[in-house]
C-alpha positions in Angstrom: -10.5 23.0 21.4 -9.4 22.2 17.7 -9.5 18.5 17.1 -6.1 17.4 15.3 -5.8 16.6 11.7 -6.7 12.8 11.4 -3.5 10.9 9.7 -4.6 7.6 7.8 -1.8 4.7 9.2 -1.6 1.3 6.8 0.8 -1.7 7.9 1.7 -3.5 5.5 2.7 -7.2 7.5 4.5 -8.7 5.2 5.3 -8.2 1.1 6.8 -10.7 -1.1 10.1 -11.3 1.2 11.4 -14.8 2.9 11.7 -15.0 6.3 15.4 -15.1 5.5 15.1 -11.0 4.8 12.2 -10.4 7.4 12.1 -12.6 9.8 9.5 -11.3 11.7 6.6 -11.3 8.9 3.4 -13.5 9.2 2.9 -16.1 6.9 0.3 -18.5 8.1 -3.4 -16.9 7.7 -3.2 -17.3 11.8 0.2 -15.1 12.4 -1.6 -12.8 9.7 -5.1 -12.4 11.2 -3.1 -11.8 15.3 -0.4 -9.1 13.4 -3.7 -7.4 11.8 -5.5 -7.2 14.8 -2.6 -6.2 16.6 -1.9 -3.3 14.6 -5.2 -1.9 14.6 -5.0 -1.8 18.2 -1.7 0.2 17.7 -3.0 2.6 15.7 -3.6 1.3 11.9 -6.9 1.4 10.2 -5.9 0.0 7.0 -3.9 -3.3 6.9 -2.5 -4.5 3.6 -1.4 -8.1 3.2 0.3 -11.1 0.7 -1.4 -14.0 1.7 0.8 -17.3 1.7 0.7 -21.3 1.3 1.7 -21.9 4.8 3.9 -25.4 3.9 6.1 -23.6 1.2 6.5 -19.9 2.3 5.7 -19.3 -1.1 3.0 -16.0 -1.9 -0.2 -18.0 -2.9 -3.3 -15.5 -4.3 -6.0 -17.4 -3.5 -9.1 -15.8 -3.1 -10.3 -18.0 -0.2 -7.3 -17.5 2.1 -8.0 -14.0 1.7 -11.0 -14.4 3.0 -10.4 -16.3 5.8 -7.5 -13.6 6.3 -10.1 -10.5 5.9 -12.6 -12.3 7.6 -10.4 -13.0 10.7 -9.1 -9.3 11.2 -12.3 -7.8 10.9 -14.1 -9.5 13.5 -12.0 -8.0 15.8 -11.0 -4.7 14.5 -12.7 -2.3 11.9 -9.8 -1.6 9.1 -10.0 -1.3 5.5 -8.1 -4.7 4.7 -7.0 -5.0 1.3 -4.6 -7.7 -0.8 -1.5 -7.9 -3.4 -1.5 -8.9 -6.8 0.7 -11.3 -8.0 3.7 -10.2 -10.4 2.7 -10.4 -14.1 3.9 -13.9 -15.7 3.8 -15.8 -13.0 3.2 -19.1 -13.7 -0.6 -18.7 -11.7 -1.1 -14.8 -12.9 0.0 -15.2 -16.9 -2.9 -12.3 -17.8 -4.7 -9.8 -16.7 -8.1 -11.9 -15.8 -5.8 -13.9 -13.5 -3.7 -10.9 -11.8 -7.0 -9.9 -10.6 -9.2 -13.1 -10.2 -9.2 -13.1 -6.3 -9.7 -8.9 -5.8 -12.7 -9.6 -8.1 -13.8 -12.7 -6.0 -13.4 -10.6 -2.5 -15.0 -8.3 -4.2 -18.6 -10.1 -5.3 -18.5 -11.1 -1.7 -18.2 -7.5 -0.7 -15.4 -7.8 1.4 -13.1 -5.0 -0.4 -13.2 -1.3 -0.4 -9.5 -0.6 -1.8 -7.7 -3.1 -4.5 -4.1 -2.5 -5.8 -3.7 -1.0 -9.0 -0.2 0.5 -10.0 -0.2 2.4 -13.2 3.2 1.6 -14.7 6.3 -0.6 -14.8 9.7 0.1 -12.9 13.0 -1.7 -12.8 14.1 -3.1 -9.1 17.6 -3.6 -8.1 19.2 -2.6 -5.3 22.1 -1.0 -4.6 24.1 -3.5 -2.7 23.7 -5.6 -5.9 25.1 -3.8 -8.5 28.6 -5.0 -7.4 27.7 -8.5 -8.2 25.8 -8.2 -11.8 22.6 -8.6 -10.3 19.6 -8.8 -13.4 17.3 -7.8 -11.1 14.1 -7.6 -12.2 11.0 -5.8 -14.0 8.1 -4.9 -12.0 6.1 -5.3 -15.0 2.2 -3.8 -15.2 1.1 -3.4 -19.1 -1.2 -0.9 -19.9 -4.0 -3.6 -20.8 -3.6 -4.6 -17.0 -3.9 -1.5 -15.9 -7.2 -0.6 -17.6 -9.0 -4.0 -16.3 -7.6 -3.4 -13.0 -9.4 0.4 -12.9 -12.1 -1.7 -15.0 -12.5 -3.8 -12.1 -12.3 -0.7 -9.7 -15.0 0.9 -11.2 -17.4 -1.8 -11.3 -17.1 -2.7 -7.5 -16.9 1.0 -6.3 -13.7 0.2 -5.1 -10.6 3.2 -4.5 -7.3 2.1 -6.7 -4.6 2.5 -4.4 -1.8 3.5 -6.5 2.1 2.6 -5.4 3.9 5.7 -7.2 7.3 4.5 -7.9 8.2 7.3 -10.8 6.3 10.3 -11.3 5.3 9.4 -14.4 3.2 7.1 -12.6 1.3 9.8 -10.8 0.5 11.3 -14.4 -0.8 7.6 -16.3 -2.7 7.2 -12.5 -4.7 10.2 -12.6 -5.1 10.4 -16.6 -6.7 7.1 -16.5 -8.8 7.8 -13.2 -10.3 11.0 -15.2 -10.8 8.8 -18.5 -12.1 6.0 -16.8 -14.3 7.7 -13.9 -13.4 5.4 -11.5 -13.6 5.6 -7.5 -10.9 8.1 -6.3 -7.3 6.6 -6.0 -5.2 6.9 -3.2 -1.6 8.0 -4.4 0.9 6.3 -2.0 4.1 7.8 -2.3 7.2 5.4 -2.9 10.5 6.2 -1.6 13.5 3.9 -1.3 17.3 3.9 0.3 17.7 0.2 -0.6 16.5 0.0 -4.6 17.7 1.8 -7.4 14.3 3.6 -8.2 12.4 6.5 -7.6 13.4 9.4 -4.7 15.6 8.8 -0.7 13.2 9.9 2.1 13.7 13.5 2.1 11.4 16.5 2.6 12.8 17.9 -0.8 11.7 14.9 -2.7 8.6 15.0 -0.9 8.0 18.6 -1.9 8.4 17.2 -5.7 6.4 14.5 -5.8 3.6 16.4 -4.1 4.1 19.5 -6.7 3.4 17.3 -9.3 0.7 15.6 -7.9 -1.4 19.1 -7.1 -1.2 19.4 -10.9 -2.2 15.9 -12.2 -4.7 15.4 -9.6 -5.3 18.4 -7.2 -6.9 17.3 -3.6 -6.7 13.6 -3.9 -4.8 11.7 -1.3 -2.3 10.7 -0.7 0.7 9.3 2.0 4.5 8.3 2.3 5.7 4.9 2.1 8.5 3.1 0.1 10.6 -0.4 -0.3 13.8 -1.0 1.3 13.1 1.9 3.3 12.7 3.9 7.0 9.8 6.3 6.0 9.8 7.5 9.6 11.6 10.6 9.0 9.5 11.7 6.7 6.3 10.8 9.1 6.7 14.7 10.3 6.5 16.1 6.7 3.3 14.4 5.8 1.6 15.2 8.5 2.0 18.5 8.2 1.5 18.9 4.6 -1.9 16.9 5.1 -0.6 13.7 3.8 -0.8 10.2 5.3 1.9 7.5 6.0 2.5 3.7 5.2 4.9 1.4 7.5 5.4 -2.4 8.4 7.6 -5.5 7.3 7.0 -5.4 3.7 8.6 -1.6 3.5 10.8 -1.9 6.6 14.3 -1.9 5.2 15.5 -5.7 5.1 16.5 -7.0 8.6 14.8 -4.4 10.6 15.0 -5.3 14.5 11.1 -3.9 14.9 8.1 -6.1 13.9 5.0 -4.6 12.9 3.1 -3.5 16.2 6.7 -1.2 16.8 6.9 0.1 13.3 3.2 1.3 13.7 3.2 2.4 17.3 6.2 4.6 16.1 3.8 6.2 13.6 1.8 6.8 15.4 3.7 8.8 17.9 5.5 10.5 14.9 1.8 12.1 14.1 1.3 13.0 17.3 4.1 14.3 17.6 3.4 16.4 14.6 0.0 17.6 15.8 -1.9 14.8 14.2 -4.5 12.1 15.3 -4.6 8.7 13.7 -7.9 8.1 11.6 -10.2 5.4 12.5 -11.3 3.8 9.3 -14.9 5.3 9.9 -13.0 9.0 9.5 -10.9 7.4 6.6 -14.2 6.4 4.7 -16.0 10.1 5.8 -12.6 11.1 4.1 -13.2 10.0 1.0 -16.8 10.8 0.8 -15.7 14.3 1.6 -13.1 14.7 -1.3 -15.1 12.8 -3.5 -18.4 16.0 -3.0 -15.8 18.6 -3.1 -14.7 17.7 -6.6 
């Protein structure tokens, strides 16, 4: 009997939102570590987080609630857990050396295997706002952050994961990853129906993004997620086409009536459905090594 294709699943429980947009997201390192474990029981093997100061609500990068947050889940569950940056110009992050002060401090402590790195900057609005005049804002990420980030990468052995808002993104990602000869990046796939950037879920745009990518970087992975967005139609797509898939809270259109365990255990029937298996992150590591030789 023919084992199905594995499918990598990452939940990601909770983004930069309020509870007054999700209301089901964890914010104390306690609600974080239980929806972690609880989705890797569902079916996720990676889990990406924000980690919070549990008082204010507000996203708080600090390297030892990561920990504690990293340390939690994996006691209980072996995923690939890996953390935000903060926005550039924050008032904690105002360079480079700061954006990435707690990814490199997990990472001395060798408790990373995958950092964010997202090579290039995008405007964020969303639709409903236009009406009203809305600024919005830029999702800022200058080149000199980009090259300490895959600096950083490189000197820890761990995989960029890339969040692909624009194709042009996909090219400066895989350029740099040649140039710099840095661990393979993940390219995760960004659609939206809620902000004015990038493609809508559809197989079409799917079929784009992924034409593109077999030029700029042919065999690396990849998977389907977004902002403001239901990626589940598109679950079917990726699997077939070899690709992987991203849900929870932080992507999860705003308001969504599922919480993370639903949005995951939903994936995971999607693949199934499709003729997939989800990956343990044993496979998801074999899968890398494998990719990585075959280059």
């Amino acid at each position: 009997m023919v084992r199905p294709r594995t499918v990598w699943i990452e939940a990601a429980l909770n983004g930069a939102w309020g509870r007054e947009r999700q209301r089901d997201i964890p914010i104390s390192v306690e609600e974080i570590v239980a929806d972690g474990i609880a989705v890797a029981q569902a079916g996720a093997a990676i889990v990406h987080l924000h980690a919070y100061d549990a008082q204010t609500g507000r996203q708080r990068d600090d390297w030892s609630l990561y920990a504690r947050i990293i340390e939690g889940i994996r006691a209980r569950a072996d995923v690939i857990v890996y953390p935000t940056i903060p926005l550039a110009g924050s008032d904690y992050a105002s360079s480079a050396g700061r954006r990435y002060g707690h990814v490199a401090e997990l990472a001395s402590r060798g408790l990373l295997e995958w950092m964010v790195v997202d090579p290039g900057s995008v405007a964020f609005v969303r639709f409903g706002e236009l009406a009203d005049a809305s600024p919005g804002f830029i999702y800022e990420n200058p080149l000199p952050d980009i090259r300490d980030g895959m600096a950083l990468a490189k000197q820890h052995g761990l995989h960029p994961s890339y969040a692909i808002y624009e194709p042009g993104f996909t090219r400066l990602g895989a350029a740099l990853a040649a140039a710099m000869q840095t661990p393979l990046p993940i390219y995760r796939l960004m659609f939206s129906d809620e902000f004015a950037w990038g493609f809508p879920a559809r197989p079409e745009f799917l079929a784009a993004h992924l034409q593109l990518l077999a030029e700029a970087a042919p065999g690396a992975p990849w998977m389907v997620a977004g902002l403001g967005v239901d990626i589940r139609p598109l679950i079917p797509a990726a699997t077939e086409r070899g690709g992987h898939v991203r849900v929870g809270l932080e992507d999860a259109p705003w308001g969504t009536e599922l919480d993370n365990i639903r949005w995951v255990e939903q994936a995971a029937r999607l693949v199934r459905q499709a003729g997939g298996e989800p990956a343990t992150a044993a496979e998801i590591r074999t899968d890398l090594r494998r990719i990585v030789a075959s280059r």
